[in-house]
C-alpha positions as CSV (number, residue, x, y, z in Angstrom):
1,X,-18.4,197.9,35.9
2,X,-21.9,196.2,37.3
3,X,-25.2,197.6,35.8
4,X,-25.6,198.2,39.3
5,X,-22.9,200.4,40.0
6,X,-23.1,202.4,36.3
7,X,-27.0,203.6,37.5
8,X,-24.9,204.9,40.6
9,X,-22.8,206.4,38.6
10,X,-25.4,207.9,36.2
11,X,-27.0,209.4,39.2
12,X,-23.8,211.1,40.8
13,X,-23.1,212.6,37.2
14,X,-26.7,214.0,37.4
15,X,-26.3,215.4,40.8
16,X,-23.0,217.0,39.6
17,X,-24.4,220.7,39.7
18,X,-25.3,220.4,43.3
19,X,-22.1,220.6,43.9
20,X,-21.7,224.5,44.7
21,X,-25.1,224.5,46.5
22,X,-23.6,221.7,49.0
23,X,-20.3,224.0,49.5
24,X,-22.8,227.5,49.5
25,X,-25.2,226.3,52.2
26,X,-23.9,224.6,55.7
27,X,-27.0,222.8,56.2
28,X,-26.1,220.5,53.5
29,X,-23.1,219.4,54.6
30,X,-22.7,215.6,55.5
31,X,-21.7,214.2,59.3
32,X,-19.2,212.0,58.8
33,X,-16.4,210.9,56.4
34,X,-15.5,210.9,53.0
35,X,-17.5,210.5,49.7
36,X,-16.2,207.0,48.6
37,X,-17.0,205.3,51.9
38,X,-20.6,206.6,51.6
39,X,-20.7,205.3,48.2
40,X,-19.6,201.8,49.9
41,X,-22.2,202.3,52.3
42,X,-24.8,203.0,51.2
43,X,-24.1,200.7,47.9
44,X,-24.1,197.7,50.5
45,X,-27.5,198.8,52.3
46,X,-29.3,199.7,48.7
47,X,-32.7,197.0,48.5
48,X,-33.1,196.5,44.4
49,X,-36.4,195.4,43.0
50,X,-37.2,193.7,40.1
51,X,-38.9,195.9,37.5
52,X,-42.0,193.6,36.4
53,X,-42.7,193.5,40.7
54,X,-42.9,197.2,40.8
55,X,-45.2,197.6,37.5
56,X,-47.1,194.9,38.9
57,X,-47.3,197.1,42.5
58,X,-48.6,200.0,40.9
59,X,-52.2,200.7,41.7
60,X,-53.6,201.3,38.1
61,X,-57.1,202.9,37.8
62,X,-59.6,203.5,34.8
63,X,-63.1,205.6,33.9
64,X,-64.0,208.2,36.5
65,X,-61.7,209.4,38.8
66,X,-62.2,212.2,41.4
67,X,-59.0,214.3,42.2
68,X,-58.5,216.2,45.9
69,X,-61.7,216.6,48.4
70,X,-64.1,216.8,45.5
71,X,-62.1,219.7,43.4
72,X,-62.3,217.8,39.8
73,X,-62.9,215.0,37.4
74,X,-61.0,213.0,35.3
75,X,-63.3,210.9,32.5
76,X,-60.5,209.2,31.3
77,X,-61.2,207.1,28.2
78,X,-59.6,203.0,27.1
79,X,-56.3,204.7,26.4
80,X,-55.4,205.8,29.8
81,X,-54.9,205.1,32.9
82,X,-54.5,207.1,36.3
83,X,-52.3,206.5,39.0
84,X,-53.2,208.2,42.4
85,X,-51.2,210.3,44.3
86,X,-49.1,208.0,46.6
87,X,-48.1,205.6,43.2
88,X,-47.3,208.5,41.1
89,X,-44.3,209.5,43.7
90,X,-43.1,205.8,43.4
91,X,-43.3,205.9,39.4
92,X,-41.6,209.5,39.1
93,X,-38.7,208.8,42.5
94,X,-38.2,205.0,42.8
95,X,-38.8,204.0,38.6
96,X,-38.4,207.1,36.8
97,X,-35.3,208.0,39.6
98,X,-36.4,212.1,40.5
99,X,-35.6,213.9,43.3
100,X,-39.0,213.4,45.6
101,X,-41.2,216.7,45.6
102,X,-42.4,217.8,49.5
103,X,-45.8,218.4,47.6
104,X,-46.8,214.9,45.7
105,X,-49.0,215.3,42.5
106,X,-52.8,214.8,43.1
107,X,-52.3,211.9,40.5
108,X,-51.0,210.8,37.1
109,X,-51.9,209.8,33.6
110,X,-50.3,207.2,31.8
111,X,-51.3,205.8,28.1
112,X,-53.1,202.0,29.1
113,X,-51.3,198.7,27.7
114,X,-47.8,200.5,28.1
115,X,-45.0,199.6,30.5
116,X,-43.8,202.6,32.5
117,X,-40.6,202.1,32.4
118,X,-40.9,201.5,28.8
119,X,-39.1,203.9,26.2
120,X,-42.6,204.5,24.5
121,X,-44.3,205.2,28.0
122,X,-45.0,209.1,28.7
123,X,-46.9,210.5,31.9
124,X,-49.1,213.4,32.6
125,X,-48.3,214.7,36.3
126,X,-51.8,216.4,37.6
127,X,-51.2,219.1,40.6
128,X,-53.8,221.7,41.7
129,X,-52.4,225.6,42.2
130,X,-54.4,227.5,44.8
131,X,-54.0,230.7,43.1
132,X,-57.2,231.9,43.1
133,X,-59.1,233.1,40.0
134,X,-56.9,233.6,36.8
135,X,-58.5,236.3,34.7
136,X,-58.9,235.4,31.1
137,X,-59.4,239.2,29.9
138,X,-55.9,239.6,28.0
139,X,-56.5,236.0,26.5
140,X,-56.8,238.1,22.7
141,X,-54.4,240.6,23.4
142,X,-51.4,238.4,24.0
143,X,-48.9,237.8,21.2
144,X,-46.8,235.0,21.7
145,X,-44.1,235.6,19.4
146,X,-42.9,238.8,21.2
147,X,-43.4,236.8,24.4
148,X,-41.4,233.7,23.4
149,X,-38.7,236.6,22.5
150,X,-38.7,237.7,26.3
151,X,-38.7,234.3,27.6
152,X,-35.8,233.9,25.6
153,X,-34.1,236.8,26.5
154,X,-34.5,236.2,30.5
155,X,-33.2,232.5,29.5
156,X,-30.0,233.5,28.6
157,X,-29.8,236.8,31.4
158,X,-31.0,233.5,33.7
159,X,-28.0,231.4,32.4
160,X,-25.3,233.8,33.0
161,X,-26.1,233.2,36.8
162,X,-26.4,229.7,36.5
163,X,-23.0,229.5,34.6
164,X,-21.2,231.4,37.3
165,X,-22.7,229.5,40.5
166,X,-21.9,226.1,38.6
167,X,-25.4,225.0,36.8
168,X,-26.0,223.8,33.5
169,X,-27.2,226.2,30.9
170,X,-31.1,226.0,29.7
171,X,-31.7,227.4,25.9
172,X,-35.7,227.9,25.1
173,X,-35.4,226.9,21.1
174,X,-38.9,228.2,20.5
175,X,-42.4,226.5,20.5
176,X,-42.7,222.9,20.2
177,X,-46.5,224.1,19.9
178,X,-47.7,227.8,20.1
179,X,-49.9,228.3,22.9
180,X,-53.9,228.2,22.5
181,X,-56.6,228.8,24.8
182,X,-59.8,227.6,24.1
183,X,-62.0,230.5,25.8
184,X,-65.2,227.8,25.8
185,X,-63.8,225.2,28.2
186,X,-61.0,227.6,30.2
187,X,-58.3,225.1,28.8
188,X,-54.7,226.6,27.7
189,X,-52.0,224.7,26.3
190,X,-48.7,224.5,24.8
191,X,-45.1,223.6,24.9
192,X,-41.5,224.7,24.5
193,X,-38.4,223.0,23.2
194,X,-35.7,223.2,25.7
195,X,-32.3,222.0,24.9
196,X,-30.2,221.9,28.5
197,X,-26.2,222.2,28.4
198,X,-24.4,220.4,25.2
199,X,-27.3,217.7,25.5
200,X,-27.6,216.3,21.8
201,X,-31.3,215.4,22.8
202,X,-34.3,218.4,23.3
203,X,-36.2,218.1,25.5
204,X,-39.8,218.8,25.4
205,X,-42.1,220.4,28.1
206,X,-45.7,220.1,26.9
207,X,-47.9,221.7,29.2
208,X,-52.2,222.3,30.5
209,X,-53.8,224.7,32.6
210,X,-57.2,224.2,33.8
211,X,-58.4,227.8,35.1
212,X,-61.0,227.2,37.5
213,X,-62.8,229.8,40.5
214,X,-60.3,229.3,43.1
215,X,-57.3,228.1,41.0
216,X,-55.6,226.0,38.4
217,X,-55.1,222.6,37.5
218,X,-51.8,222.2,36.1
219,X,-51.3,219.4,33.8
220,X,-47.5,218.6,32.3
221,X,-46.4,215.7,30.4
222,X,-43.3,213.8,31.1
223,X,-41.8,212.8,27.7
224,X,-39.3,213.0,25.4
225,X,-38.9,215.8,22.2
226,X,-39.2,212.7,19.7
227,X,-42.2,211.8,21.4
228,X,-44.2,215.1,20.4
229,X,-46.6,213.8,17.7
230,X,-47.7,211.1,20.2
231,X,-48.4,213.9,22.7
232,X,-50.1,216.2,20.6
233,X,-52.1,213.0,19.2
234,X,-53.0,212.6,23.2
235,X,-53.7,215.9,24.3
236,X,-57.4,216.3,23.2
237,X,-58.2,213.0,25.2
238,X,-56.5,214.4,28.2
239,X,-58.1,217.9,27.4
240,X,-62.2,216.4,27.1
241,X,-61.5,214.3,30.3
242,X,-60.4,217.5,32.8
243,X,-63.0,219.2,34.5
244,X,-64.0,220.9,37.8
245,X,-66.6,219.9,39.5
246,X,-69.7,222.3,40.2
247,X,-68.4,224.3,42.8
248,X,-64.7,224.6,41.5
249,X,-65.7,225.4,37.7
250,X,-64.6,229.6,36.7
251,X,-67.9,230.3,35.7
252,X,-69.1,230.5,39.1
253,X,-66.7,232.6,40.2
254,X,-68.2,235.3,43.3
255,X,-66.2,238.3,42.7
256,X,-67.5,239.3,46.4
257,X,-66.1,235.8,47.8
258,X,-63.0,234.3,45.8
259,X,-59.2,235.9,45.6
260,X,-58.4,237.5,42.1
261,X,-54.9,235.8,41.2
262,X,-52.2,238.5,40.8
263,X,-51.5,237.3,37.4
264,X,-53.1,236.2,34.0
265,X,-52.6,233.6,31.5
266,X,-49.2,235.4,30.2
267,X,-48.2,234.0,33.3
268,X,-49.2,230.8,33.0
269,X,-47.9,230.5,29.9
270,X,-44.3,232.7,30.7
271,X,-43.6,231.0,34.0
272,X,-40.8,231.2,35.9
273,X,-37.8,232.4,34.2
274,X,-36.2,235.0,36.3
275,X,-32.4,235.2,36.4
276,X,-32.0,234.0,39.3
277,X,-34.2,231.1,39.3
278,X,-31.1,228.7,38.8
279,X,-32.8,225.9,37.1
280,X,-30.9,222.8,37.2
281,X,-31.4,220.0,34.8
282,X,-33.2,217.7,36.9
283,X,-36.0,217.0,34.8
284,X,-38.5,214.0,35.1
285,X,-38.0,213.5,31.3
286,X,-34.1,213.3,31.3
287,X,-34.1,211.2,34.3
288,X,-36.5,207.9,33.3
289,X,-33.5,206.2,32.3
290,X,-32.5,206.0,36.2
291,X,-34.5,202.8,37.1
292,X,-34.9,201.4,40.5
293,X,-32.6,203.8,42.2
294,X,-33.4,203.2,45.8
295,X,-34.9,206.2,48.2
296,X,-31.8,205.4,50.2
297,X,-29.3,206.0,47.3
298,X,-31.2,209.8,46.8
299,X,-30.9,210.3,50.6
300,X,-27.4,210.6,49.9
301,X,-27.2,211.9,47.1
302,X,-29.0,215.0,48.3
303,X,-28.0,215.4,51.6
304,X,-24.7,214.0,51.9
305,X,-22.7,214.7,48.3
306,X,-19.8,217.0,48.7
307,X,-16.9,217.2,51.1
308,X,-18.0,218.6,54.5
309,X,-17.5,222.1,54.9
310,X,-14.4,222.9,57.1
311,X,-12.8,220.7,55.1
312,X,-13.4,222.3,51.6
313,X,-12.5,225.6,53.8
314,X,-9.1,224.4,54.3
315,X,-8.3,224.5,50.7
316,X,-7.3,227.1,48.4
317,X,-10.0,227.5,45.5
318,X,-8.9,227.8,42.1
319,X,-12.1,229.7,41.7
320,X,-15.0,231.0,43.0
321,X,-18.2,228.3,43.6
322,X,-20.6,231.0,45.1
323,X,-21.5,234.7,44.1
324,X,-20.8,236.7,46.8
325,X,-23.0,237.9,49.7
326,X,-22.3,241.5,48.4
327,X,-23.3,240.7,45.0
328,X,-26.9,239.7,45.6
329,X,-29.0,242.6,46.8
330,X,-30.7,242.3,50.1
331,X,-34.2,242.8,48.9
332,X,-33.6,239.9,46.1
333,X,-32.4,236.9,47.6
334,X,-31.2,234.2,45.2
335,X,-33.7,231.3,45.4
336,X,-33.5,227.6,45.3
337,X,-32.8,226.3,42.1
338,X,-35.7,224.3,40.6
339,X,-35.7,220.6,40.5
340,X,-38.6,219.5,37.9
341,X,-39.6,220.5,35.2
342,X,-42.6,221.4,36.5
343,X,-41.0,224.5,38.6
344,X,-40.4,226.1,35.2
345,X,-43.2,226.5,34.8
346,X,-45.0,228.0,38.0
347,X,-45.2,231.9,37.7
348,X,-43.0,234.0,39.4
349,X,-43.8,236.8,41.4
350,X,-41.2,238.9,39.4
351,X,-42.8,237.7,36.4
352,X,-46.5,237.8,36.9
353,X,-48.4,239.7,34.0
């Protein structure tokens, strides 16, 4: 088999648990034919580009850089760079191989004099959530040890769902490190140790939140679990170069003219682990191996994998793909499962505290 054709076949094992979404939901069926002669076709059509090219393309910047219409500023130091919004999606879909997000991030972080697509190389995706004004009030009352128990808890309650509609199991191990909030600068951090399935390899989500008047900036690093002392090594460089700008920054919050956000920092920190989230294990981290897959390989791969739907009709199941309609309550729909990594983390409704 071609190097060629194993990265194809790395990414339809990875797309695997979409399986029972594509039979569940008729808009995702394909309009013509069979698997394999997509495969041909779009194998044929596929455009491949040389690795040092697209390193080379990306639009690397250093120092001061402004994120959004004037919201913050990152001082970055010598050891990192920043990649703006539009080359961030190219690093994390075309050389890093994820699914493309509808909402890019503002921008990126990436340690300077390292290759990308290098097994050293890391990333920090930045995003902005308009939220509105995070109280910090329960910052001392919170004890994460009973919280890392619930997350726990609603992991597995989550994973019984995902086990019955097809996806991969998630198991939160426990702090890869405890969660701190410096009160001074409105900076909160921390990260958890996920292992996904029978994976052999954890892997680690190591996250920032930047509260500011109107919302939050929301800082997560793409790297592996064996990578952690790097990342903690990194983390008060990237924590020293975030700030709002005057105008954005929490202490000039106007009780009488911004939203209150609905949750707090447990929140933040907790995220979204309801049990019926269906996380899949699509995550940035897992998937930088996946070089150089082209935007036209992931156009099938999302819309058209899976038999079309009449078809898979016609045939007797040996067991059920889907929970039924009369098993999920009304009021409760079942949601989309999460792509990234970085949909873990963004607070749930049923979960905000």
């Amino acid at each position: 088999m071609s190097i060629k054709d194993s990265i194809l076949a790395a990414a339809l094992a990875a797309v695997l648990p979409f399986m029972p979404a594509a039979y569940a939901n008729p808009e995702t069926e394909p309009e013509s034919a069979t698997v394999s002669e997509e495969v041909s076709e779009t194998d044929d059509s596929a455009q491949w580009v040389d690795p040092e090219a697209f390193v080379a393309s990306l639009q690397l910047q250093t120092g001061r850089i402004v994120l959004g219409n004037d919201l913050a500023t990152l001082n970055l130091p010598e050891s990192l760079v920043f990649l703006d919004s539009e080359n961030a999606q190219r690093l994390l879909v075309d050389g890093w191989g994820n699914p493309p997000d509808d909402v890019p991030p503002l921008g990126m972080i990436l340690p300077a004099g390292v290759s990308p697509l290098a097994d050293e190389s890391w990333g920090v995706t930045v995003e902005y959530e308009d939220s509105g004004y995070v109280s910090d009030e329960d910052a001392a009352d919170i004890d994460y040890s009973d919280m890392l128990e619930d997350m726990q808890a609603d992991m597995r309650e989550a994973n019984t769902w995902r086990e019955e509609n097809g996806y991969e199991t998630v198991e939160l191990v426990g702090w890869a490190a405890s969660p701190h909030y410096d009160a001074e600068g409105k900076k909160l951090h921390w990260a958890k140790e996920l292992k996904f399935g029978d994976s052999e390899t954890n892997t680690l989500n190591y996250n920032i939140r930047v509260l500011g008047r109107k919302g939050v900036l929301v800082l997560n690093f793409v790297a592996n679990m064996d990578q952690l002392a790097e990342i903690e090594a990194s983390v008060p460089a990237v924590l020293a170069a975030t700030d709002f700008n005057p105008g954005q920054r929490y202490a000039e919050f106007d009780p009488d003219l911004d939203t209150v956000a609905a949750y707090g920092l447990g929140a933040l920190v907790a995220g979204k682990v309801a049990a019926k989230t269906g996380l899949l294990a699509m995550l940035l981290v897992l998937l930088k191996k996946f070089w150089f897959i082209p935007v036209v390989v992931f156009g099938w791969l999302f819309k058209r994998i899976g038999l079309r739907k009449k078809d898979s009709l016609s045939e007797p199941a040996s067991e059920p793909v889907v929970v039924a309609a009369a098993e999920v309550p009304p009021q409760e729909p079942v949601q989309a499962p999460a792509q990234t990594v970085m949909d873990l983390n963004k607070p749930d409704d049923a979960d905000k505290r």
